[in-house]
PDB file of N, CA, C and O in Angstrom:
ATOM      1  N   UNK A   1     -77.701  12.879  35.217  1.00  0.00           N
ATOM      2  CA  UNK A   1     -76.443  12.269  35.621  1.00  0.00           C
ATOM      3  C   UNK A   1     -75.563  12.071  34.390  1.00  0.00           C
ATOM      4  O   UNK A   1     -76.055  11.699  33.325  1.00  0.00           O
ATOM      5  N   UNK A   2     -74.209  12.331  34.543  1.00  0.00           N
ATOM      6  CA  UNK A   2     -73.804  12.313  33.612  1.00  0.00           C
ATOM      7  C   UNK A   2     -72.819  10.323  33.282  1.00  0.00           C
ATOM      8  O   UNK A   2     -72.642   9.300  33.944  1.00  0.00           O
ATOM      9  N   UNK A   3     -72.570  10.696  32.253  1.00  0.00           N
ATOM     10  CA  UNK A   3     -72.042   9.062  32.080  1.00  0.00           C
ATOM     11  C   UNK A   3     -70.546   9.396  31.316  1.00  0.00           C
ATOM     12  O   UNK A   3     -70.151  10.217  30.488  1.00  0.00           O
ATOM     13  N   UNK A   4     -69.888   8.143  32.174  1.00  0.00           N
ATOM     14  CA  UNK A   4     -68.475   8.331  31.301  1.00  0.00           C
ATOM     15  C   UNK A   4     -68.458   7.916  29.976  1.00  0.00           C
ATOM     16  O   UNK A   4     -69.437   7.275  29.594  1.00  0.00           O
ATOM     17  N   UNK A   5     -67.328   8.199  28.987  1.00  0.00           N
ATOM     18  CA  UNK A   5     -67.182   7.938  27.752  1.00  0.00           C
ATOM     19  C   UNK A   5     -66.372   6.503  27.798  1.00  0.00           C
ATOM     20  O   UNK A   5     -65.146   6.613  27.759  1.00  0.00           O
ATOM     21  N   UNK A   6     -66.793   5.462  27.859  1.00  0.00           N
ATOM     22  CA  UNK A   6     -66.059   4.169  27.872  1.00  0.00           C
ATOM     23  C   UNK A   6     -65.186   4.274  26.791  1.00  0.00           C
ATOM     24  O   UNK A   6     -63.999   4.135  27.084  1.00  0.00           O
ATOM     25  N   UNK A   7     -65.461   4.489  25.578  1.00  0.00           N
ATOM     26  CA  UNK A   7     -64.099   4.741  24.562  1.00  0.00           C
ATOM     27  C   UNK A   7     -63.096   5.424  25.227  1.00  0.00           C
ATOM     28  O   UNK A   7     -61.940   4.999  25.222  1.00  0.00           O
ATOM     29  N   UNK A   8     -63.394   6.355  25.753  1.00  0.00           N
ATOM     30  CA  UNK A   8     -61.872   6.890  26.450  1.00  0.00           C
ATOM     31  C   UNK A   8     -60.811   6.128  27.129  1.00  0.00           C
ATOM     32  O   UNK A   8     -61.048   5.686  28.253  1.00  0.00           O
ATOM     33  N   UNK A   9     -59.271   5.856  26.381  1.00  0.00           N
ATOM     34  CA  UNK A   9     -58.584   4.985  27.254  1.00  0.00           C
ATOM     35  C   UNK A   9     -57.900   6.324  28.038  1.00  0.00           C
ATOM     36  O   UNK A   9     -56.681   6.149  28.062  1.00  0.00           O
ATOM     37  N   UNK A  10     -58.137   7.136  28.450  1.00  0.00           N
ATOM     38  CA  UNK A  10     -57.576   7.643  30.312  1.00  0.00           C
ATOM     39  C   UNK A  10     -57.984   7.208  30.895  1.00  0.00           C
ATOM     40  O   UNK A  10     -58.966   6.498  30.680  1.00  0.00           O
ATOM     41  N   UNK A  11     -57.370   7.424  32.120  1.00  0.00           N
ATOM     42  CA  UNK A  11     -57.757   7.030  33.424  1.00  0.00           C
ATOM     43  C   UNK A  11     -57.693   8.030  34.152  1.00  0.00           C
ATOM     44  O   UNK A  11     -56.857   8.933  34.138  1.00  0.00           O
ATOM     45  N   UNK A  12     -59.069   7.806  35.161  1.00  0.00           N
ATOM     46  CA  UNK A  12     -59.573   9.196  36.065  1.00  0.00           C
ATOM     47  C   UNK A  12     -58.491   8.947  37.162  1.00  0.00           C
ATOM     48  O   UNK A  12     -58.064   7.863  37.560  1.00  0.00           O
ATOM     49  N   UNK A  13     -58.128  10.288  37.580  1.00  0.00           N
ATOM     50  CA  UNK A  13     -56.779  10.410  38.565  1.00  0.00           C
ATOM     51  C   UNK A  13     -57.849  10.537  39.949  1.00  0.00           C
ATOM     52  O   UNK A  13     -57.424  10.121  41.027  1.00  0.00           O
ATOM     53  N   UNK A  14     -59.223  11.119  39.867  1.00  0.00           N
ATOM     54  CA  UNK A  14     -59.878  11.455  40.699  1.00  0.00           C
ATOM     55  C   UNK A  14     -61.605  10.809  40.273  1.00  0.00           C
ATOM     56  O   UNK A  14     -62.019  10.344  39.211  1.00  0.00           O
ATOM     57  N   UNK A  15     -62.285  11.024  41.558  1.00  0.00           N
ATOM     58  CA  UNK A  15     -63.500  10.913  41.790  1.00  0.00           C
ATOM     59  C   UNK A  15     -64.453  11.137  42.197  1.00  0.00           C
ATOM     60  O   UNK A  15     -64.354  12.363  42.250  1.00  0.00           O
ATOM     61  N   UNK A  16     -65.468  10.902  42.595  1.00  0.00           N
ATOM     62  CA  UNK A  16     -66.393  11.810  43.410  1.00  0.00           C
ATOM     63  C   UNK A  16     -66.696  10.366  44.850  1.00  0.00           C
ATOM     64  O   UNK A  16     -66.239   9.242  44.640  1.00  0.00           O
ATOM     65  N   UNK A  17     -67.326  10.609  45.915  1.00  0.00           N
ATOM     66  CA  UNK A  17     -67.218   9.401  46.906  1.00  0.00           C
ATOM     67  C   UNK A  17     -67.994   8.478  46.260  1.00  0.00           C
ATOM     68  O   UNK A  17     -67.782   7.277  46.425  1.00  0.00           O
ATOM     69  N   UNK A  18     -68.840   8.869  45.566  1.00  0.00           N
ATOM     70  CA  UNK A  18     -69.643   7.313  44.892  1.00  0.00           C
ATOM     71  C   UNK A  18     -69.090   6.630  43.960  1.00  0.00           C
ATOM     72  O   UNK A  18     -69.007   5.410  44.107  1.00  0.00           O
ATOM     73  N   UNK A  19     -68.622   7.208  42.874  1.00  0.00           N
ATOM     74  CA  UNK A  19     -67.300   6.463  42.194  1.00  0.00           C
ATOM     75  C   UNK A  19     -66.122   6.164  42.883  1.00  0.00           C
ATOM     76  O   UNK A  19     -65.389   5.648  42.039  1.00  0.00           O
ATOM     77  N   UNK A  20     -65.535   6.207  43.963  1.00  0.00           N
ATOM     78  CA  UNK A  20     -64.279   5.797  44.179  1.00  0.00           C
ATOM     79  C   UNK A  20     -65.278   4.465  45.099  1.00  0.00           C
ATOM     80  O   UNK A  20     -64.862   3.326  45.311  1.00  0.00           O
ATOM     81  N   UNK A  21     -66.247   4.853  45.400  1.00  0.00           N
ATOM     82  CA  UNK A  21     -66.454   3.481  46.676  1.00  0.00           C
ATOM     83  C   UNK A  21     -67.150   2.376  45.556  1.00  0.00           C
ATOM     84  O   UNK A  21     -67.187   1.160  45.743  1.00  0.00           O
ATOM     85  N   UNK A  22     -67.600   2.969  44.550  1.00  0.00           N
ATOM     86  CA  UNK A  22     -68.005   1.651  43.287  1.00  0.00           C
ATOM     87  C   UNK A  22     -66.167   1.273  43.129  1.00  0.00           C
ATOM     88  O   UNK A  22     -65.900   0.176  43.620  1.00  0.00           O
ATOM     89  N   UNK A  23     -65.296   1.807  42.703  1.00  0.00           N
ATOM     90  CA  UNK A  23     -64.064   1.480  42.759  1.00  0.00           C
ATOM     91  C   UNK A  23     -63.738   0.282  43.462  1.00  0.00           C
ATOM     92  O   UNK A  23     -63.798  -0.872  43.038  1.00  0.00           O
ATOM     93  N   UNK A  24     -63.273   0.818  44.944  1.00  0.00           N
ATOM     94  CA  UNK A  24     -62.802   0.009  45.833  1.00  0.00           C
ATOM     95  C   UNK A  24     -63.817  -0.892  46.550  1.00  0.00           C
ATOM     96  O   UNK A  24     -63.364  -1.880  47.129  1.00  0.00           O
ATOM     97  N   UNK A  25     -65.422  -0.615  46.581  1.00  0.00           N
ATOM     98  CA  UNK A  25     -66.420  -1.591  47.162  1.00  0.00           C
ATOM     99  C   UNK A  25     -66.457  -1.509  47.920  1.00  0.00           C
ATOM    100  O   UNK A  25     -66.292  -2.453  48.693  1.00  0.00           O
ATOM    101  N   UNK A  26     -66.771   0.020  48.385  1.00  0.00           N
ATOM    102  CA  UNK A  26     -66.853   0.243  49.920  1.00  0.00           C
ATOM    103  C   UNK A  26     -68.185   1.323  49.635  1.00  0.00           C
ATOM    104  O   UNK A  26     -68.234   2.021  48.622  1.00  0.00           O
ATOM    105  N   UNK A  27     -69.316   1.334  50.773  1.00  0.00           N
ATOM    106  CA  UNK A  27     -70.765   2.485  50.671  1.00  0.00           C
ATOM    107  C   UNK A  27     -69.804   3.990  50.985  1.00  0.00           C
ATOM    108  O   UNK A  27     -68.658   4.294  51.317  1.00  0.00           O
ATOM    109  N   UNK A  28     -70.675   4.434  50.751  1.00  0.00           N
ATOM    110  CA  UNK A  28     -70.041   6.265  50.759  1.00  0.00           C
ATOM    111  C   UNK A  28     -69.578   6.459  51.958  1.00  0.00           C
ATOM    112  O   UNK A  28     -68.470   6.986  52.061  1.00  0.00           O
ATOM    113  N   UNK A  29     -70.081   6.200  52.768  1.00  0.00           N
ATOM    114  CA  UNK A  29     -69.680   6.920  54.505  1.00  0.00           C
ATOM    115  C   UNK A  29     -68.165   6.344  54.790  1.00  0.00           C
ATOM    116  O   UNK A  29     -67.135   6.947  55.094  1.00  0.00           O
ATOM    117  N   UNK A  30     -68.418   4.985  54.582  1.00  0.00           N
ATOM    118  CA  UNK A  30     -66.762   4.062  54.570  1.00  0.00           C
ATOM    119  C   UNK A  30     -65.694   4.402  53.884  1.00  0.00           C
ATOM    120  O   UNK A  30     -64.486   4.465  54.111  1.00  0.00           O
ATOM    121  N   UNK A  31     -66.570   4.660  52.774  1.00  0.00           N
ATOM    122  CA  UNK A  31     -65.433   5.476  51.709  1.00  0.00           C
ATOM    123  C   UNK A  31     -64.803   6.523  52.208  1.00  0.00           C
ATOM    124  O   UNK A  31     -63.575   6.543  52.131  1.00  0.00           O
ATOM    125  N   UNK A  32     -65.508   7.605  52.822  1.00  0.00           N
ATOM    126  CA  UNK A  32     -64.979   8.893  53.237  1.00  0.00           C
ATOM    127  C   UNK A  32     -64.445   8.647  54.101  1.00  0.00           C
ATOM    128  O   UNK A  32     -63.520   9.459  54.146  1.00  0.00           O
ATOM    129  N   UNK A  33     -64.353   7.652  55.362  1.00  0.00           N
ATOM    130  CA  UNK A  33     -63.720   7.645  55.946  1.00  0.00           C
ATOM    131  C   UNK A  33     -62.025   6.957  55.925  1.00  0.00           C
ATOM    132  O   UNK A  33     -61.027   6.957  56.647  1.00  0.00           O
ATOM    133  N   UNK A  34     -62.450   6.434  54.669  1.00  0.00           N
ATOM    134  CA  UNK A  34     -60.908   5.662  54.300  1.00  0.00           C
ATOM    135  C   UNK A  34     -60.087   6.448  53.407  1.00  0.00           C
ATOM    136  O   UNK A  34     -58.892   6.435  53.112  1.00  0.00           O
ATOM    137  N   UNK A  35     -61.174   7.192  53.039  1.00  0.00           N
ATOM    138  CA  UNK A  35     -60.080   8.309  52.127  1.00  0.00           C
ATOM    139  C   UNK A  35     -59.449   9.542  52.773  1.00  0.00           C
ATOM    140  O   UNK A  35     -58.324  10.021  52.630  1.00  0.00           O
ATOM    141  N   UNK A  36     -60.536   9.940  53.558  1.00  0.00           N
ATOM    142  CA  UNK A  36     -59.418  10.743  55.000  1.00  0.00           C
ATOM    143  C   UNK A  36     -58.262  10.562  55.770  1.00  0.00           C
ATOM    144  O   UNK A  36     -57.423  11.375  56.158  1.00  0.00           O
ATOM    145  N   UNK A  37     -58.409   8.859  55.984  1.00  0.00           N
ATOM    146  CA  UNK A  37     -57.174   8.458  56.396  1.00  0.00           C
ATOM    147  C   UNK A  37     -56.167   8.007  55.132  1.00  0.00           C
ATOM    148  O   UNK A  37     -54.962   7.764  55.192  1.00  0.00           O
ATOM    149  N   UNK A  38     -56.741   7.986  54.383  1.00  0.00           N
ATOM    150  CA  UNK A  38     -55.387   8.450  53.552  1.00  0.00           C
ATOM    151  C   UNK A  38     -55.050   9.268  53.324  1.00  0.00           C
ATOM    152  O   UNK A  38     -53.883   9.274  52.930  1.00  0.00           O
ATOM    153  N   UNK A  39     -55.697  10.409  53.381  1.00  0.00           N
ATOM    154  CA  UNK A  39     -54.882  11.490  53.127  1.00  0.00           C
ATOM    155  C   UNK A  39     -55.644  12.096  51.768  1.00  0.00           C
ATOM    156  O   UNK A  39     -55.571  13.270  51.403  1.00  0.00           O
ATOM    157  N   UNK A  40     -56.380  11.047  51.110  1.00  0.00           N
ATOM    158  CA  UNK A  40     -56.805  11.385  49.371  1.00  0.00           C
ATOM    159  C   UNK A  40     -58.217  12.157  49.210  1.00  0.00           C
ATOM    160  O   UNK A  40     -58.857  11.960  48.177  1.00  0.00           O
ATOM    161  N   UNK A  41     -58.682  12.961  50.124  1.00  0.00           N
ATOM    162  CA  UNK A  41     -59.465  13.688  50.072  1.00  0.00           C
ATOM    163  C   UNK A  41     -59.021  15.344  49.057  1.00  0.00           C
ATOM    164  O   UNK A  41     -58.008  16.039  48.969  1.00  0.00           O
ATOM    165  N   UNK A  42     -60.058  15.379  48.606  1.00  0.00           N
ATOM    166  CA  UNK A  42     -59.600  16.993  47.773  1.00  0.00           C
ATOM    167  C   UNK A  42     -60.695  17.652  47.481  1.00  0.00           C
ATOM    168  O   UNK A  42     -61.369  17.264  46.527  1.00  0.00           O
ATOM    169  N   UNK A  43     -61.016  18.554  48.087  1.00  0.00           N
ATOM    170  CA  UNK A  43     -61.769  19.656  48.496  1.00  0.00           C
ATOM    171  C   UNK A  43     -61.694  20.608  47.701  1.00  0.00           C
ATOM    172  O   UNK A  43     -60.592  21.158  47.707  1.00  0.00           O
ATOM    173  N   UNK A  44     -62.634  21.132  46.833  1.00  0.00           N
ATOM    174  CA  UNK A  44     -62.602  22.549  46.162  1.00  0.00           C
ATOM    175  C   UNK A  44     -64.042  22.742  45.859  1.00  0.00           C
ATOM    176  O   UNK A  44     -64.844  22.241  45.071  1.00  0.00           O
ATOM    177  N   UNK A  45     -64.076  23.907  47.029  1.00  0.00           N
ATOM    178  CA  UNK A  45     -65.584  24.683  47.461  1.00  0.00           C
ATOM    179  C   UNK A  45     -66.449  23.205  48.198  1.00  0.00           C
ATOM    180  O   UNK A  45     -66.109  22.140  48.714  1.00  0.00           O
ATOM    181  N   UNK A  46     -67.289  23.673  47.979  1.00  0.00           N
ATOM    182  CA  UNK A  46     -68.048  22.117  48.177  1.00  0.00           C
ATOM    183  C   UNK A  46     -68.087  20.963  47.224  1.00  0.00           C
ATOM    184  O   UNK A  46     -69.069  20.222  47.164  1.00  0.00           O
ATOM    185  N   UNK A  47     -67.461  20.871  46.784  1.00  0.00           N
ATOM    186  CA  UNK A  47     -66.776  19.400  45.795  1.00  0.00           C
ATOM    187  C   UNK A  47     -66.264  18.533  46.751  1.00  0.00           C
ATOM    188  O   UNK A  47     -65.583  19.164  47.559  1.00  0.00           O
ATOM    189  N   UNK A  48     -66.309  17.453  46.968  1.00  0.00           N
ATOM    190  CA  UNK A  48     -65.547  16.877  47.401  1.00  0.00           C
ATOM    191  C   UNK A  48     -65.256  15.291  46.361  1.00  0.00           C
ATOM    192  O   UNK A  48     -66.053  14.406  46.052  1.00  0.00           O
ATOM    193  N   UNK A  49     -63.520  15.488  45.986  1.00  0.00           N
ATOM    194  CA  UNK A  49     -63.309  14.166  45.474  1.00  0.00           C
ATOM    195  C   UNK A  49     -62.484  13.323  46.149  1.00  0.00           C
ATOM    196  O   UNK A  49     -62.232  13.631  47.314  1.00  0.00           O
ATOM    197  N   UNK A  50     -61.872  12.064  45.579  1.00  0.00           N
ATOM    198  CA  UNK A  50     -60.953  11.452  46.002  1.00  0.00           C
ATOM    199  C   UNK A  50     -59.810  11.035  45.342  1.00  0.00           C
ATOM    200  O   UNK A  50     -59.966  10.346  44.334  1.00  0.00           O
ATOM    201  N   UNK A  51     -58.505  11.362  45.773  1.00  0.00           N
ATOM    202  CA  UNK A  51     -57.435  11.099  44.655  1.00  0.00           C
ATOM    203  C   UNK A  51     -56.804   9.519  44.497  1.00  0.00           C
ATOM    204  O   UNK A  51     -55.993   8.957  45.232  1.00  0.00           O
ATOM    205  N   UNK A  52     -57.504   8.991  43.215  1.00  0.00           N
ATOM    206  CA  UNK A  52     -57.317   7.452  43.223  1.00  0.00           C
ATOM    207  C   UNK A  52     -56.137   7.155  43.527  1.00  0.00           C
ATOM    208  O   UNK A  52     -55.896   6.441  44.500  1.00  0.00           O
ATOM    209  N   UNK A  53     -55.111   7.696  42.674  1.00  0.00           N
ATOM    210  CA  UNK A  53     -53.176   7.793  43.107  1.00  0.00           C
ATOM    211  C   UNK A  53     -53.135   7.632  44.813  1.00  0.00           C
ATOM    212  O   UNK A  53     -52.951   6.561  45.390  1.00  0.00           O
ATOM    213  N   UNK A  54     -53.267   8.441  45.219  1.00  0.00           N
ATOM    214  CA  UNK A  54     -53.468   8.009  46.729  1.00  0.00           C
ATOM    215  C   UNK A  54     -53.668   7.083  47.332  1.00  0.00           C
ATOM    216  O   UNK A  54     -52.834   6.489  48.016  1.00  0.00           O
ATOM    217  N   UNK A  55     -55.345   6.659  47.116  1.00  0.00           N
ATOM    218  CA  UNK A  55     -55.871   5.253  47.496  1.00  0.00           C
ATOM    219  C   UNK A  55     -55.460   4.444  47.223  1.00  0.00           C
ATOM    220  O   UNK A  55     -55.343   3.574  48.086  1.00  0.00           O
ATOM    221  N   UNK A  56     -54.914   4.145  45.723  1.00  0.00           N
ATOM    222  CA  UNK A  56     -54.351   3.073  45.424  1.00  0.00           C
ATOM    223  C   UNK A  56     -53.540   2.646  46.228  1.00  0.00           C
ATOM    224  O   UNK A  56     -53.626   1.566  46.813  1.00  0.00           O
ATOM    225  N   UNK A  57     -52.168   3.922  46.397  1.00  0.00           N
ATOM    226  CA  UNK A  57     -51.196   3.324  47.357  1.00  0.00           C
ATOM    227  C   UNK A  57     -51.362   2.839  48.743  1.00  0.00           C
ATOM    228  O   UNK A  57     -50.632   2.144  49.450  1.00  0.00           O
ATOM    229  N   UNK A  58     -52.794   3.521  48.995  1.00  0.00           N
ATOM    230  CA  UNK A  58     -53.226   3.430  50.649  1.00  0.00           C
ATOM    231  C   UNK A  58     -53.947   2.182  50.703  1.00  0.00           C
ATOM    232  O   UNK A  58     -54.209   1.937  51.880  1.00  0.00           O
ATOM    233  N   UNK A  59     -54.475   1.087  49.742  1.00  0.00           N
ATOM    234  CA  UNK A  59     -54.869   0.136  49.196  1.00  0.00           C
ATOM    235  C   UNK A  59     -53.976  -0.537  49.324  1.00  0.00           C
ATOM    236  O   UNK A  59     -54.260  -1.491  50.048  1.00  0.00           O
ATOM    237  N   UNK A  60     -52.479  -0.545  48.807  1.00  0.00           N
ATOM    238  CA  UNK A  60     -51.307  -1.180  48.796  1.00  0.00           C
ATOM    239  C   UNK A  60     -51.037  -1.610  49.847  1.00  0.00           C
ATOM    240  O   UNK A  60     -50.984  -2.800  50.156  1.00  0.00           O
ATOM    241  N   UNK A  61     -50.761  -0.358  50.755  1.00  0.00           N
ATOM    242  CA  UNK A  61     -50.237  -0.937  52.023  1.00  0.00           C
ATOM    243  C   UNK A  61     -51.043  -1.690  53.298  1.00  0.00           C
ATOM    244  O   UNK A  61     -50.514  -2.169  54.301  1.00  0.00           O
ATOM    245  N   UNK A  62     -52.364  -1.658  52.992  1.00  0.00           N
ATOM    246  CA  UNK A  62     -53.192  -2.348  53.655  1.00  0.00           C
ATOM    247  C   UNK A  62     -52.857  -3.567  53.450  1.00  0.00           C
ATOM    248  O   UNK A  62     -52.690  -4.420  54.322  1.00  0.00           O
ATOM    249  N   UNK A  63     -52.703  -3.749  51.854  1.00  0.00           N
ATOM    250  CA  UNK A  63     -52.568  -4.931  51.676  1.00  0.00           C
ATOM    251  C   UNK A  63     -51.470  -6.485  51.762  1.00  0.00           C
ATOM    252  O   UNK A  63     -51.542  -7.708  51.640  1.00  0.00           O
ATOM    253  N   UNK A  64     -50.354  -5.234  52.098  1.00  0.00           N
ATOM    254  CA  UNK A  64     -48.898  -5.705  52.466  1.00  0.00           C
ATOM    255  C   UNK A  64     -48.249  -5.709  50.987  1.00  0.00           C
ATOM    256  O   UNK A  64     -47.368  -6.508  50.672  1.00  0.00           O
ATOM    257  N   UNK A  65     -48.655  -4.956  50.312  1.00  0.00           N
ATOM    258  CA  UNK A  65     -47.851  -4.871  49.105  1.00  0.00           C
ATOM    259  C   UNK A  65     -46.482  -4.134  49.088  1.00  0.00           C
ATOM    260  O   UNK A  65     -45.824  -4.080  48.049  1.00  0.00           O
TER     261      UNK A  65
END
């Protein structure tokens, strides 16, 4: 498994479903399903990530922001 470089100040634009649901604190299945309805799913071959930019905003408006 690989590990991020904590020195790095970027920020990941994307994720894989287990990092975005450590993210937002949601288990994988929930995750995928909240990231579908946002729209922040991204598919290439069998990859599947999630586009945080997205969620965030889809986060937002849940939230009444």
């Amino acid at each position: 498994m690989k590990t991020l470089n904590k020195n790095n100040n970027t920020e990941q634009k994307s994720g894989t479903l287990e990092q975005a649901g450590m993210r937002y604190g949601f288990g994988r299945n929930t995750m995928r399903r909240i990231a579908e309805e946002a729209g922040a799913i991204i598919k290439i071959g069998k990859c599947v990530r999630v586009n945080f930019t997205v969620m965030d905003k889809y986060i937002d408006t849940l939230s009444g922001e």
